[in-house]
Backbone and ligand atoms as CSV (ligand in chain L), in Angstrom:
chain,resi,resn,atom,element,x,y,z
A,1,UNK,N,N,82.167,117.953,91.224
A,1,UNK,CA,C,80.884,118.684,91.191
A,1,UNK,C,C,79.843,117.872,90.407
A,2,UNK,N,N,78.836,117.886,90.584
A,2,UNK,CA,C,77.861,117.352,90.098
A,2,UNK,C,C,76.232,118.161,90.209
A,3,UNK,N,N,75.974,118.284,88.942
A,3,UNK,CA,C,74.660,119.022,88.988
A,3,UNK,C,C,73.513,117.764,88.369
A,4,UNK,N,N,72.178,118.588,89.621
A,4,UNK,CA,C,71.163,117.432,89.088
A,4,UNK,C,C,69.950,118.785,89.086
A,5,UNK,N,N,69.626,118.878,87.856
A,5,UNK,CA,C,68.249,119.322,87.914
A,5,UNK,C,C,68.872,121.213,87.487
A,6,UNK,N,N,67.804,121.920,89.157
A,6,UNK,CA,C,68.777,123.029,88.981
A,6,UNK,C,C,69.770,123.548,90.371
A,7,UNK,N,N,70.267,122.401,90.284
A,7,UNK,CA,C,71.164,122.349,92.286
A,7,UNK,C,C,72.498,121.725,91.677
A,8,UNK,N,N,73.392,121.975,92.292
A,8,UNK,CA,C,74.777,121.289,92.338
A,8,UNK,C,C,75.241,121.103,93.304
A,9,UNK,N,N,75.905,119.732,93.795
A,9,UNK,CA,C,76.152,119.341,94.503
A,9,UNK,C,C,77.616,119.139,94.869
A,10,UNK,N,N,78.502,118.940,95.511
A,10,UNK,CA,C,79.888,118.813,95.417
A,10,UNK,C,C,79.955,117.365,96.439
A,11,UNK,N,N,81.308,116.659,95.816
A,11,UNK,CA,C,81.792,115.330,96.631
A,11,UNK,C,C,81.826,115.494,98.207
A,12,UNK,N,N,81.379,114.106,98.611
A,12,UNK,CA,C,81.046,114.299,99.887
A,12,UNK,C,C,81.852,113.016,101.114
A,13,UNK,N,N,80.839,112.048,100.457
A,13,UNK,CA,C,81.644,110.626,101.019
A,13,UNK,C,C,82.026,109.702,99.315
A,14,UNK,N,N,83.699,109.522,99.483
A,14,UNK,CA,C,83.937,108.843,98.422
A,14,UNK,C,C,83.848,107.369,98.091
A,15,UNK,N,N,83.822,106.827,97.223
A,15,UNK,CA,C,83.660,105.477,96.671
A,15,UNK,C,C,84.231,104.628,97.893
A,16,UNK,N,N,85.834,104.576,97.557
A,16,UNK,CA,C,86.432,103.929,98.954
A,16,UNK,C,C,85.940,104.023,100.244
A,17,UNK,N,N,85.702,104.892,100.386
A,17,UNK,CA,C,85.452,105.138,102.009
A,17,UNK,C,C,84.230,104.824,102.250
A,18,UNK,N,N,82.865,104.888,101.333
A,18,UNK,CA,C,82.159,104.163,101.175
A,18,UNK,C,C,82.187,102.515,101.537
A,19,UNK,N,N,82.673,101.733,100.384
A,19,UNK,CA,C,83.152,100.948,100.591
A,19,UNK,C,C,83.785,100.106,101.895
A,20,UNK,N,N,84.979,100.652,102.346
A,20,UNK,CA,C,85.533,100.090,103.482
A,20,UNK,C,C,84.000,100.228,104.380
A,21,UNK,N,N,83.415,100.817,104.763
A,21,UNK,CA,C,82.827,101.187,105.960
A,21,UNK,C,C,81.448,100.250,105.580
A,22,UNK,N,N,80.941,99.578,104.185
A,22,UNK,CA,C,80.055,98.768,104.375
A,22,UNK,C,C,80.731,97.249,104.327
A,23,UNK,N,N,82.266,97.026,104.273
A,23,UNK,CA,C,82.593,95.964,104.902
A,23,UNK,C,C,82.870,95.676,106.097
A,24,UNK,N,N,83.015,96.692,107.007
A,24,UNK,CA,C,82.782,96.956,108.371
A,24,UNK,C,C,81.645,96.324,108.407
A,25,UNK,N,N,80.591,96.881,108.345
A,25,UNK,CA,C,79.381,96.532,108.801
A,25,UNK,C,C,79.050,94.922,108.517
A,26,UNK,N,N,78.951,94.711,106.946
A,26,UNK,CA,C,78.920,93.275,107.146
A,26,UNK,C,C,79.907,92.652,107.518
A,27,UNK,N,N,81.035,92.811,108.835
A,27,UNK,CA,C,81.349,92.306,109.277
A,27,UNK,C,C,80.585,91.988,110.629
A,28,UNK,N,N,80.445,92.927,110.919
A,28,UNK,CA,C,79.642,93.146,112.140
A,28,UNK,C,C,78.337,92.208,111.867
A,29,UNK,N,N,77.320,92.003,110.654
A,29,UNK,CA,C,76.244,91.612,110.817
A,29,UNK,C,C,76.756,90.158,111.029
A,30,UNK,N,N,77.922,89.452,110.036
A,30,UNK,CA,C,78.217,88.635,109.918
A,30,UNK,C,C,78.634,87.847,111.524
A,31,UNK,N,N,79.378,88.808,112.524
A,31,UNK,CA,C,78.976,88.202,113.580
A,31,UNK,C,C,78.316,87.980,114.290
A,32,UNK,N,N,77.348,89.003,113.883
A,32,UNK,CA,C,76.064,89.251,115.102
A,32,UNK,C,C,75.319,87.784,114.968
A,33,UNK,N,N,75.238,87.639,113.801
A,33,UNK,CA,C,74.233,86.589,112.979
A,33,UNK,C,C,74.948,85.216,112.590
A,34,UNK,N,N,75.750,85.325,113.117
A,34,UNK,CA,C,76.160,83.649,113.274
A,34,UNK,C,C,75.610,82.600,113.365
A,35,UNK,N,N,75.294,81.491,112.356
A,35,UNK,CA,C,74.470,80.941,112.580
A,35,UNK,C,C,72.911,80.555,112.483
A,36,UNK,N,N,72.567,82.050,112.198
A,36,UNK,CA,C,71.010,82.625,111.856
A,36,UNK,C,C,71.442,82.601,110.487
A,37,UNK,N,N,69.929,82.983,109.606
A,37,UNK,CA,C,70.238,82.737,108.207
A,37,UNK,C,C,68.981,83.998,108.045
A,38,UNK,N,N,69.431,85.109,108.227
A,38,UNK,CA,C,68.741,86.344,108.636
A,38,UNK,C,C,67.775,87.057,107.421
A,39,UNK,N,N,66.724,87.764,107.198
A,39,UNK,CA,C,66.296,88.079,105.926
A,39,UNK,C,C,66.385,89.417,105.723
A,40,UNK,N,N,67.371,90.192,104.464
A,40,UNK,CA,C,67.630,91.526,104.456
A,40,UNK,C,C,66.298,91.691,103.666
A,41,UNK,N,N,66.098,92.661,103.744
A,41,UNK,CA,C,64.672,93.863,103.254
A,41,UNK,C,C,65.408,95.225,103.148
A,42,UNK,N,N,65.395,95.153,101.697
A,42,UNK,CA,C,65.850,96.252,101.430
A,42,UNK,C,C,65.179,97.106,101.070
A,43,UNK,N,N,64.893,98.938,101.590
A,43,UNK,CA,C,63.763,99.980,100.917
A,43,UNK,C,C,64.349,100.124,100.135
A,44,UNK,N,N,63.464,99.812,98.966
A,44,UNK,CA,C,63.475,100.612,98.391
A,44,UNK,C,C,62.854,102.147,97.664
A,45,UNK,N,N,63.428,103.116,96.731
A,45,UNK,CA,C,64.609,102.826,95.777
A,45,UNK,C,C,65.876,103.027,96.332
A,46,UNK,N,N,65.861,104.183,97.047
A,46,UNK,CA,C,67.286,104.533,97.580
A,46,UNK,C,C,68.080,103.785,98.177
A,47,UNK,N,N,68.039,102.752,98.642
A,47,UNK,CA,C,68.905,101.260,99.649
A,47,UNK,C,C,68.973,100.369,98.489
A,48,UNK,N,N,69.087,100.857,97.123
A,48,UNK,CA,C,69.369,99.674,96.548
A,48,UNK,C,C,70.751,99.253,96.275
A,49,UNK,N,N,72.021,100.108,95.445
A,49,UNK,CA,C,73.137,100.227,96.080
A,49,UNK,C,C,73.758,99.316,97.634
A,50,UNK,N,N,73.411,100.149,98.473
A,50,UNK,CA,C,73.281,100.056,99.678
A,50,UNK,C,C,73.577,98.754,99.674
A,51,UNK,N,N,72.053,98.401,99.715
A,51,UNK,CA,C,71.592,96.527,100.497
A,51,UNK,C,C,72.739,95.679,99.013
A,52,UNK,N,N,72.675,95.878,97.825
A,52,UNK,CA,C,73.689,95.030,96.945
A,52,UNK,C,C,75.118,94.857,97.222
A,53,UNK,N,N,75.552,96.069,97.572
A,53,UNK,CA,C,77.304,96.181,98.159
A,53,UNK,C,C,77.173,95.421,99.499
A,54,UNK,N,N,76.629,95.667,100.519
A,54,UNK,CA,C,76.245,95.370,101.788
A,54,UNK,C,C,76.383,93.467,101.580
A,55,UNK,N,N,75.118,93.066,100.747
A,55,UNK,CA,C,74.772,91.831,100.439
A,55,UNK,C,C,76.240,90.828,100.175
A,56,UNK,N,N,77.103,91.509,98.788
A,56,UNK,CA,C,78.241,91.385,98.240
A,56,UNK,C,C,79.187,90.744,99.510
A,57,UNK,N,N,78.890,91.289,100.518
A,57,UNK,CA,C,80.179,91.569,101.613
A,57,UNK,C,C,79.833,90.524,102.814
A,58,UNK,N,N,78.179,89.915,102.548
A,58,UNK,CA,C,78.162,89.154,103.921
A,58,UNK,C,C,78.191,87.430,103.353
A,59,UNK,N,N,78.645,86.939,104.326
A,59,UNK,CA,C,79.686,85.622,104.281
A,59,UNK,C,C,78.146,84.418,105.389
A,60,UNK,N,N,77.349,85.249,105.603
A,60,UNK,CA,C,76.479,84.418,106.590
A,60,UNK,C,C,75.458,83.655,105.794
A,61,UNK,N,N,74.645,82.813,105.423
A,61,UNK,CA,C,73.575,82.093,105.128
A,61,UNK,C,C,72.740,83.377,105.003
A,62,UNK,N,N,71.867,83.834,104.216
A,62,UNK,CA,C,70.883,84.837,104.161
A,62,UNK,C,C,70.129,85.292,103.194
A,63,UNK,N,N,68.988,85.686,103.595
A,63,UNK,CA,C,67.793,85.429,102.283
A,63,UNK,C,C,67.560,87.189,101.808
A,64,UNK,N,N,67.060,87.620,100.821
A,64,UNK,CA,C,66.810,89.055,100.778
A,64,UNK,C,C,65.186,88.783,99.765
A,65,UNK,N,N,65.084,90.414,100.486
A,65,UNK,CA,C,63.531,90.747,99.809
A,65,UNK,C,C,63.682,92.211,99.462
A,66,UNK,N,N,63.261,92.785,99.027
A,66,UNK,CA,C,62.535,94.206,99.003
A,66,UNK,C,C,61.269,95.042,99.027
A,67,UNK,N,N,61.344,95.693,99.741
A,67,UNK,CA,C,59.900,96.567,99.821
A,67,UNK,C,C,59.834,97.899,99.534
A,68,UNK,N,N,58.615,98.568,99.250
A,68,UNK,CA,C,58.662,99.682,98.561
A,68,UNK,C,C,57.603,100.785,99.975
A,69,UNK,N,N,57.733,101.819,100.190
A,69,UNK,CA,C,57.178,102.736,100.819
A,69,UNK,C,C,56.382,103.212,100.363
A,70,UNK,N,N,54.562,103.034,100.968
A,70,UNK,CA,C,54.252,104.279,100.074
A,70,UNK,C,C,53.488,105.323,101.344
A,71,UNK,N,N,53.293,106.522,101.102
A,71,UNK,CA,C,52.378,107.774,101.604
A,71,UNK,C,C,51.913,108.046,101.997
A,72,UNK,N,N,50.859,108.309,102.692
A,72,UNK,CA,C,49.349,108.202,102.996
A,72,UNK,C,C,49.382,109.809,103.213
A,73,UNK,N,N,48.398,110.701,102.837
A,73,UNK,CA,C,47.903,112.029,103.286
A,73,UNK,C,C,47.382,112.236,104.771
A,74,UNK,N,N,46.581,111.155,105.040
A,74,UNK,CA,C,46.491,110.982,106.563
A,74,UNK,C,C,47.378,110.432,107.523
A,75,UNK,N,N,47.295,111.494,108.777
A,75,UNK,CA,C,48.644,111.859,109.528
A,75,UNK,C,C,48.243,111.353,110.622
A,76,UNK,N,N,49.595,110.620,111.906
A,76,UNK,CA,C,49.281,110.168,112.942
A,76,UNK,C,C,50.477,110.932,113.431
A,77,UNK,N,N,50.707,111.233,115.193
A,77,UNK,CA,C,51.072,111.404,115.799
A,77,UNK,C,C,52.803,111.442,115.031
A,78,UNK,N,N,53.124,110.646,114.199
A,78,UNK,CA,C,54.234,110.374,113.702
A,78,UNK,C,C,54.179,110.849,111.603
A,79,UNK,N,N,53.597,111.744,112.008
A,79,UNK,CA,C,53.675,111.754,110.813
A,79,UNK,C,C,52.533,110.991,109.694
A,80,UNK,N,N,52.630,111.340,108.361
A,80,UNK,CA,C,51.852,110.286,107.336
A,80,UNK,C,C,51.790,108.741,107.582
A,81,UNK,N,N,51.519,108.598,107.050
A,81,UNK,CA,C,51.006,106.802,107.637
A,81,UNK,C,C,52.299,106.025,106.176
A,82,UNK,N,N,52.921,105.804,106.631
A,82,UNK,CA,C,53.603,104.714,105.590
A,82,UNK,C,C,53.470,103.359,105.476
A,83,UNK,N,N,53.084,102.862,104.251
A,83,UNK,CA,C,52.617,101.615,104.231
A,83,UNK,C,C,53.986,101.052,102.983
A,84,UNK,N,N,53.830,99.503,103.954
A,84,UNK,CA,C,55.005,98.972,103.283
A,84,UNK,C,C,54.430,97.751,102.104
A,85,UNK,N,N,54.917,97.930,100.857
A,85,UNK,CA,C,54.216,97.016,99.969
A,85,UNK,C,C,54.939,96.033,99.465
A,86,UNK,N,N,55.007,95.150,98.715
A,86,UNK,CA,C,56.005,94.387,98.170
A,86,UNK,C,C,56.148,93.248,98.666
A,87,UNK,N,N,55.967,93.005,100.021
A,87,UNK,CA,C,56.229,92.037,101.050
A,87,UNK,C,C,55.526,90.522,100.431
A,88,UNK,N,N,56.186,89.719,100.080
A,88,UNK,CA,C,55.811,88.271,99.741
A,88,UNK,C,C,55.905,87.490,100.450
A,89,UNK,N,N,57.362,87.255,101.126
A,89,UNK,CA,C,57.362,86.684,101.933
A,89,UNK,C,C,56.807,86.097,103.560
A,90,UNK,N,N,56.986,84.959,103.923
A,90,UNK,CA,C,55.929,85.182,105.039
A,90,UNK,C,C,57.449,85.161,106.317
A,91,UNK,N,N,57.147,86.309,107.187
A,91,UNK,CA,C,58.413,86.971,107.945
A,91,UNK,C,C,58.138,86.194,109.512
A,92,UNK,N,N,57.007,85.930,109.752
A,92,UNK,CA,C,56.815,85.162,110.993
A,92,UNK,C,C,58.123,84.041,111.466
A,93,UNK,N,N,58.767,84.564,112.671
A,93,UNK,CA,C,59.742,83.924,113.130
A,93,UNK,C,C,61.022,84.142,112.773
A,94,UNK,N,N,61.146,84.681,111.439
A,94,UNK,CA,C,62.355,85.325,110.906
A,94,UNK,C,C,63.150,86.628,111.129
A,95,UNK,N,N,64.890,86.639,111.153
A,95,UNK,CA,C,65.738,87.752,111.588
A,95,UNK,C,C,65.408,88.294,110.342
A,96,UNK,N,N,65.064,89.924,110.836
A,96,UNK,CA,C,65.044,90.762,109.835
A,96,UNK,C,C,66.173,92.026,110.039
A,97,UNK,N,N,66.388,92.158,108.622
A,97,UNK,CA,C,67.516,93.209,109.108
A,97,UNK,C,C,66.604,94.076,107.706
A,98,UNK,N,N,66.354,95.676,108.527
A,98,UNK,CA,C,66.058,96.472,107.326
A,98,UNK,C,C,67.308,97.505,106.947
A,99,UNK,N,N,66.917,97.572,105.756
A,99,UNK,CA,C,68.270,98.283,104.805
A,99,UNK,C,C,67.687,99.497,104.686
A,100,UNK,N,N,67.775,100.601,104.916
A,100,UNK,CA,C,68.236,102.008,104.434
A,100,UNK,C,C,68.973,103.078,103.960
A,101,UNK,N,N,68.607,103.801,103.047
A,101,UNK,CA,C,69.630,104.172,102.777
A,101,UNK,C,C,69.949,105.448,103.595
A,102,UNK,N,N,69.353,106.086,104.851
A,102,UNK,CA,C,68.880,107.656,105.211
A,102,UNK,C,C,68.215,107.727,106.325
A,103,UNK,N,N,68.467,107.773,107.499
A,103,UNK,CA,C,67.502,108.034,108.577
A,103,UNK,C,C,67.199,109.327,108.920
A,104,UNK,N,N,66.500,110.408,108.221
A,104,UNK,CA,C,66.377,111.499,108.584
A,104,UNK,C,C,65.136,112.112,109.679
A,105,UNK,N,N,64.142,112.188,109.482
A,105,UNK,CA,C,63.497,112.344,110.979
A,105,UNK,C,C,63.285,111.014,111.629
A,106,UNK,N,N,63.657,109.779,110.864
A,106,UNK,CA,C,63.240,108.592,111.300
A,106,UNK,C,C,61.885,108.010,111.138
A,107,UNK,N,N,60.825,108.955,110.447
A,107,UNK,CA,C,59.419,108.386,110.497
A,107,UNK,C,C,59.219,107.223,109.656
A,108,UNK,N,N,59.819,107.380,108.370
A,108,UNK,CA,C,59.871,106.174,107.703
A,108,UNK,C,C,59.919,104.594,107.861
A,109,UNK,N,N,61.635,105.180,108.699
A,109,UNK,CA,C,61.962,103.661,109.404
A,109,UNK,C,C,60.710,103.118,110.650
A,110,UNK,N,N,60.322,103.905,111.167
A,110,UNK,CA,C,59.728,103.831,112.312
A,110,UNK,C,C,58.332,102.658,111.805
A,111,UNK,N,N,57.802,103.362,110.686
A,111,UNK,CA,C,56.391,103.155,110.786
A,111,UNK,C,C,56.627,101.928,110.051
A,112,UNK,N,N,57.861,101.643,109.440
A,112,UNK,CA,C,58.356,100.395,108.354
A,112,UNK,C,C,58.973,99.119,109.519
A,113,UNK,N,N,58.880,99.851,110.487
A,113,UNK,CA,C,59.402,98.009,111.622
A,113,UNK,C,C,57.929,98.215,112.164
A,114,UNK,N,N,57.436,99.085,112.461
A,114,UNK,CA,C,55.728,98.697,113.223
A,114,UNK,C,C,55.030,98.033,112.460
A,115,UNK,N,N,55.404,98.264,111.121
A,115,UNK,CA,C,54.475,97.083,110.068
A,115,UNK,C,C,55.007,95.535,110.157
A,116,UNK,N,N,56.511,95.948,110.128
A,116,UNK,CA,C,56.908,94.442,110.104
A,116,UNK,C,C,56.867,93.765,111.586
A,117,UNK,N,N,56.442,94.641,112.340
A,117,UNK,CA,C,56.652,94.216,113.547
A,117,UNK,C,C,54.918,93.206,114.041
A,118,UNK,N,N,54.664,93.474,113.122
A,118,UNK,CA,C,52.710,93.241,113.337
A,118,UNK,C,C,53.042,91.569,112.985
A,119,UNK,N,N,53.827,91.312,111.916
A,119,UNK,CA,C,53.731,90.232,111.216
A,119,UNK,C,C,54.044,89.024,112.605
A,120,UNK,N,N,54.849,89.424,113.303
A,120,UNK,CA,C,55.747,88.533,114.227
A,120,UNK,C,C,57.105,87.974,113.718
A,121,UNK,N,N,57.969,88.553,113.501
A,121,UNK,CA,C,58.909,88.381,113.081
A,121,UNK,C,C,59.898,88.332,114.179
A,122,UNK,N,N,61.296,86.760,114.623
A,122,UNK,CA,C,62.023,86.378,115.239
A,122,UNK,C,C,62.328,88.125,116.773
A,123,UNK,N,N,62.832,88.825,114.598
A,123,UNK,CA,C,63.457,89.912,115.571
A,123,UNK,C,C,64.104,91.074,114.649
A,124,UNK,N,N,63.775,92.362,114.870
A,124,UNK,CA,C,64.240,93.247,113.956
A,124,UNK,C,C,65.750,94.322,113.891
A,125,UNK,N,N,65.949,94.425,113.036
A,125,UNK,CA,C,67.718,95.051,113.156
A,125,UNK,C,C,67.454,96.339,111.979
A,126,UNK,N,N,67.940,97.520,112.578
A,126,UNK,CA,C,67.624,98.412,111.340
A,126,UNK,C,C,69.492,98.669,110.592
A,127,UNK,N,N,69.873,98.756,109.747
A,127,UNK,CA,C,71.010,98.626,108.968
A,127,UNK,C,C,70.837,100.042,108.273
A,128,UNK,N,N,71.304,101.129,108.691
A,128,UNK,CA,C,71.142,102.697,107.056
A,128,UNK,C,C,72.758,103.332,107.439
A,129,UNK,N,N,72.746,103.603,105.895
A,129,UNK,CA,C,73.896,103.901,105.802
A,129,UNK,C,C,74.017,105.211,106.492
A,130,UNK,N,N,73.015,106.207,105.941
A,130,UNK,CA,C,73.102,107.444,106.698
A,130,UNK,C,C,72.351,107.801,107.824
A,131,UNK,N,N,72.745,108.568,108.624
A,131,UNK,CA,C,71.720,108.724,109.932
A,131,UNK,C,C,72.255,110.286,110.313
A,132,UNK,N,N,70.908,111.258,110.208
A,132,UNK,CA,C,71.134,112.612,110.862
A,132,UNK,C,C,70.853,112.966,111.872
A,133,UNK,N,N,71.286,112.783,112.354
A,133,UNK,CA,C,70.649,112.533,114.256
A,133,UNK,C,C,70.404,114.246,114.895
A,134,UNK,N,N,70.635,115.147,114.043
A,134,UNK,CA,C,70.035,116.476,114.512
A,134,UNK,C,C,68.612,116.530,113.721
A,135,UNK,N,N,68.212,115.183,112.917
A,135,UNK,CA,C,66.569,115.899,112.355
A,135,UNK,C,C,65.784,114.706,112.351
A,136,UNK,N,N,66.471,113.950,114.109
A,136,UNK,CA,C,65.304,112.628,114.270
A,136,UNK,C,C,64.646,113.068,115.329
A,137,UNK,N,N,63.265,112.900,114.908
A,137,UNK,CA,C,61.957,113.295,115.462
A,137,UNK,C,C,61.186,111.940,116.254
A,138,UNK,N,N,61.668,110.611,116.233
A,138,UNK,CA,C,61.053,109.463,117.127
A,138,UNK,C,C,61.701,108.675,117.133
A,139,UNK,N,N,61.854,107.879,118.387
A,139,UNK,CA,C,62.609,107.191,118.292
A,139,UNK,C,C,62.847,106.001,117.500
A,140,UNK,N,N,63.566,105.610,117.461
A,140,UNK,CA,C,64.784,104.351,116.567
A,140,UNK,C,C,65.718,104.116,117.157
A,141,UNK,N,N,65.547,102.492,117.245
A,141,UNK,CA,C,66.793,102.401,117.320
A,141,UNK,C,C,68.235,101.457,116.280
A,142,UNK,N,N,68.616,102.394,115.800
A,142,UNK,CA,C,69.568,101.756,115.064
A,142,UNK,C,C,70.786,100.985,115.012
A,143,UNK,N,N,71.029,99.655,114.660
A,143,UNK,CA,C,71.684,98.693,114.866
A,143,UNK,C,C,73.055,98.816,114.403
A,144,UNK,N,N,73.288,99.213,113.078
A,144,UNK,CA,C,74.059,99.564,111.779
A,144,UNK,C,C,74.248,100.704,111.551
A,145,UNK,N,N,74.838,101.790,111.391
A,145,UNK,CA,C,75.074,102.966,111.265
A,145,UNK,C,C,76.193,103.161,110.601
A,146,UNK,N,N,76.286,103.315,108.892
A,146,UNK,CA,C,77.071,103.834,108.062
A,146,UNK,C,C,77.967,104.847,108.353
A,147,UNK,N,N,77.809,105.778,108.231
A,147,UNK,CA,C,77.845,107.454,108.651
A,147,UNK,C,C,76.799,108.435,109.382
A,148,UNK,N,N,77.089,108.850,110.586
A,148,UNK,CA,C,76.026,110.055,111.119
A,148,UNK,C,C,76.714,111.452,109.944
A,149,UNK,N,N,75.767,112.197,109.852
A,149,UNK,CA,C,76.219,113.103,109.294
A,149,UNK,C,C,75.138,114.304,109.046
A,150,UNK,N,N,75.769,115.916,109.371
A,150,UNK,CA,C,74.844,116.730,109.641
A,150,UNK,C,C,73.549,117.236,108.648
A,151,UNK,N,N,72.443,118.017,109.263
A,151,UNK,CA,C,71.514,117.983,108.680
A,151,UNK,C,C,71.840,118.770,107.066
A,152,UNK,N,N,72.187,118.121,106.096
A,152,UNK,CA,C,72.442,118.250,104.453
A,152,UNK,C,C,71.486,117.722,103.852
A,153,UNK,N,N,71.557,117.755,103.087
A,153,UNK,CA,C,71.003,117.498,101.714
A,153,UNK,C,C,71.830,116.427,101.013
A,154,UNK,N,N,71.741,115.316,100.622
A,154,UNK,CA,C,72.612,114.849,100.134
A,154,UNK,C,C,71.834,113.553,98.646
A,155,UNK,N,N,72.847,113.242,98.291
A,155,UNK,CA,C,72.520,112.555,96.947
A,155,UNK,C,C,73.610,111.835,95.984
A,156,UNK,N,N,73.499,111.154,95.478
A,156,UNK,CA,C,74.082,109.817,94.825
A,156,UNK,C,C,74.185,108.616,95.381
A,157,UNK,N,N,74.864,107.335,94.918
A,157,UNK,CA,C,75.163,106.019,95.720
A,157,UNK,C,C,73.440,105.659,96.156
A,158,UNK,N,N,72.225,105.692,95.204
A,158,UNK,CA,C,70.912,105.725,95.139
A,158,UNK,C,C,70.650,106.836,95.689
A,159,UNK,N,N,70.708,107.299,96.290
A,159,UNK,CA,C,69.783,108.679,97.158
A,159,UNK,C,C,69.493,109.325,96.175
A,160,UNK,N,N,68.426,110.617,96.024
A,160,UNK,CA,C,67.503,110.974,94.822
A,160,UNK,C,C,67.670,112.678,94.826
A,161,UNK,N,N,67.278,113.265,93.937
A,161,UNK,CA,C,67.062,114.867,94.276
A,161,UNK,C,C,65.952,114.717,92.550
A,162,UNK,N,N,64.821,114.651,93.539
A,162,UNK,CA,C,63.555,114.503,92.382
A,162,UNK,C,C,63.826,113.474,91.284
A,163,UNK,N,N,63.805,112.218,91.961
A,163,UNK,CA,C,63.919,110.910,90.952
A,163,UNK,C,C,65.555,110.788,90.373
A,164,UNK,N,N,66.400,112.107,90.435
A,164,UNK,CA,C,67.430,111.493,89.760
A,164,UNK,C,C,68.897,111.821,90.728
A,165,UNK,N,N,69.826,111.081,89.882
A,165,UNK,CA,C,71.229,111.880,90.653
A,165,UNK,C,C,71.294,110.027,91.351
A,166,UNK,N,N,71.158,109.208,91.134
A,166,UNK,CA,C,70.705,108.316,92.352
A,166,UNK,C,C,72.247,107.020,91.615
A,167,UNK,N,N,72.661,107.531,90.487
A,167,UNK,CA,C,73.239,106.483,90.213
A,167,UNK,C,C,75.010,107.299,89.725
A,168,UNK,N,N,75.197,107.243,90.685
A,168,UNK,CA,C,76.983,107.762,91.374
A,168,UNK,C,C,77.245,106.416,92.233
A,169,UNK,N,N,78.331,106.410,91.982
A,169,UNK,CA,C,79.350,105.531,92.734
A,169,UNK,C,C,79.723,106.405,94.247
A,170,UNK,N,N,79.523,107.510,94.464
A,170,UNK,CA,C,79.953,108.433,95.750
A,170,UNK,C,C,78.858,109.043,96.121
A,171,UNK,N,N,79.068,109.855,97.047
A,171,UNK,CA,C,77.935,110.296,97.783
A,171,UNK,C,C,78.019,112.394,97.400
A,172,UNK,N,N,77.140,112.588,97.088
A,172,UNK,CA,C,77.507,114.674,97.329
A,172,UNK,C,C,76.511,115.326,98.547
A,173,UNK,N,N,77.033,116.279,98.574
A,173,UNK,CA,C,76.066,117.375,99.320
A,173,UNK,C,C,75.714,118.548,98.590
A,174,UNK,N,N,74.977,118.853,99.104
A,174,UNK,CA,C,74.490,120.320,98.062
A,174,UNK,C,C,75.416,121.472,98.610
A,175,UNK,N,N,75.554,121.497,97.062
A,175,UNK,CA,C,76.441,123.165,97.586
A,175,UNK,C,C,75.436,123.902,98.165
A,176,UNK,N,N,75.766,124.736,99.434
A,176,UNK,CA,C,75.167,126.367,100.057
A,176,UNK,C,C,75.738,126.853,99.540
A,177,UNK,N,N,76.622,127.149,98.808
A,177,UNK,CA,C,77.747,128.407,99.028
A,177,UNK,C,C,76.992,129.187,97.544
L,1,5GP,P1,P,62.632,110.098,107.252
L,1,5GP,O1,O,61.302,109.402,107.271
L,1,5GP,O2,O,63.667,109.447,108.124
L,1,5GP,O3,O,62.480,111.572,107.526
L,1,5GP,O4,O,63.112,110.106,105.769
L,1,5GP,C1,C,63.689,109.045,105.144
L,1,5GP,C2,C,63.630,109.239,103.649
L,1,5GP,O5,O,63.729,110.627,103.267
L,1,5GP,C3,C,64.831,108.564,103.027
L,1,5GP,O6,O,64.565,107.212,102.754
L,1,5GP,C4,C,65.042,109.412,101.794
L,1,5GP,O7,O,64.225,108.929,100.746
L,1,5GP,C5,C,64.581,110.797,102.179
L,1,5GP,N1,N,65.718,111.663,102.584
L,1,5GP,C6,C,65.966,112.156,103.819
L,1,5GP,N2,N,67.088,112.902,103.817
L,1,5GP,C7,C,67.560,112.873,102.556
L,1,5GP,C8,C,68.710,113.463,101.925
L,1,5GP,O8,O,69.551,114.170,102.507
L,1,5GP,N3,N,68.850,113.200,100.596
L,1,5GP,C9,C,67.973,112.449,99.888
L,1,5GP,N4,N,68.232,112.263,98.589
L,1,5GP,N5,N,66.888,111.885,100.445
L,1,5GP,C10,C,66.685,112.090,101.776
C-alpha cells in the first residue's frame, strides 16, 4: 500500500516484471536499430526512470536528450497546444525514439512528434511504457509498448499524483474500493 497525499494506492506492476519487460523492449529497439546510432528523447518528468532503465539495457550506439512539455490554454482540435522545450540538439536527419512514460488520451505524444516532426528528423519511433487504449482520443502510433493497461489511475516508477509518489521502484493503482 502506498499513500500519496490524500489517496492510496495499492501494488500494481512489480519491480521485476517491470524490469524483464523493459529488457524486452531494448531488445527489440536494439534490433530494430542495428546499425543506426538512434537519439532517445526522453519526456520528461515522468519517463525519467523509464528512458534510464530502458537506456541501461540498450547495447546499440545511441545518443539521448530530454525534453520537457509545456501547456498552452489555447485549444486545437486536439486538445491544448503542447509545446516541447529543452530541445538543443539539432534532430534533422536523425532516428528518434520518444520515451514515455503514459499514453493516455495520446494528445501529448501526438502534438510532441508534430513538433519533432517539423524539424525533419530521419524518422520517429514512440517507446511508453504505459498505454490505455480505452482513453486514446487520436491517433498514435506506437512502436514500443510496455504494458496496455485499463483506464486507472496509476503512479510510481516516475509517474506523479500532484508532483509526488514518482520515486517507487514499482508501479500502484489507486485504490476504488
Ligand atoms: P495524454 O496526453 O496521453 O492524455 O496524457 C499523457 C500524460 O498524462 C502523461 O505523460 C502523464 O503525465 C499523465 N497521465 C495520464 N494518465 C496518468 C496516470 O494514470 N497516472 C499518472 N500519474 N499520470 C498520468
Amino acid at each position: 500500500m502506498l499513500t500519496v497525499l490524500d489517496k492510496t494506492f495499492v501494488p500494481f506492476i512489480g519491480r521485476d516484471t517491470l524490469q524483464e519487460r523493459i529488457s524486452e523492449l531494448a531488445d527489440q529497439i536494439n534490433r530494430d536499430y542495428a546499425g543506426r546510432c538512434p537519439l532517445i528523447v526522453g519526456v520528461l518528468n515522468g519517463a525519467v526512470l523509464f528512458t534510464a532503465d530502458l537506456l541501461k539495457n540498450l547495447t546499440i550506439d545511441c545518443e539521448i536528450t530530454f525534453i520537457r512539455v509545456a501547456s498552452y490554454e489555447q485549444t486545437t482540435s486536439t486538445g491544448n497546444i503542447k509545446e516541447i522545450l529543452g530541445l538543443t540538439e539539432a534532430i534533422t536527419g536523425r532516428d528518434l525514439i520518444v520515451v514515455e512514460d503514459i499514453v493516455d488520451t495520446g494528445m501529448t505524444i501526438a502534438h510532441v512528434c508534430q513538433q519533432l516532426a517539423e524539424k525533419g528528423p530521419a524518422s520517429i519511433a514512440i517507446a511508453t511504457l504505459l498505454f490505455k487504449p480505452a482513453a486514446l482520443k487520436t491517433k498514435v502510433d506506437l512502436a514500443y509498448v510496455g504494458f496496455e493497461i485499463e483506464n486507472q489511475f496509476v503512479v510510481g516508477y516516475g509517474l506523479d499524483y500532484d508532483g509526488l509518489g514518482r520515486n517507487t521502484k514499482d508501479i500502484f493503482v489507486l485504490n476504488e474500493s
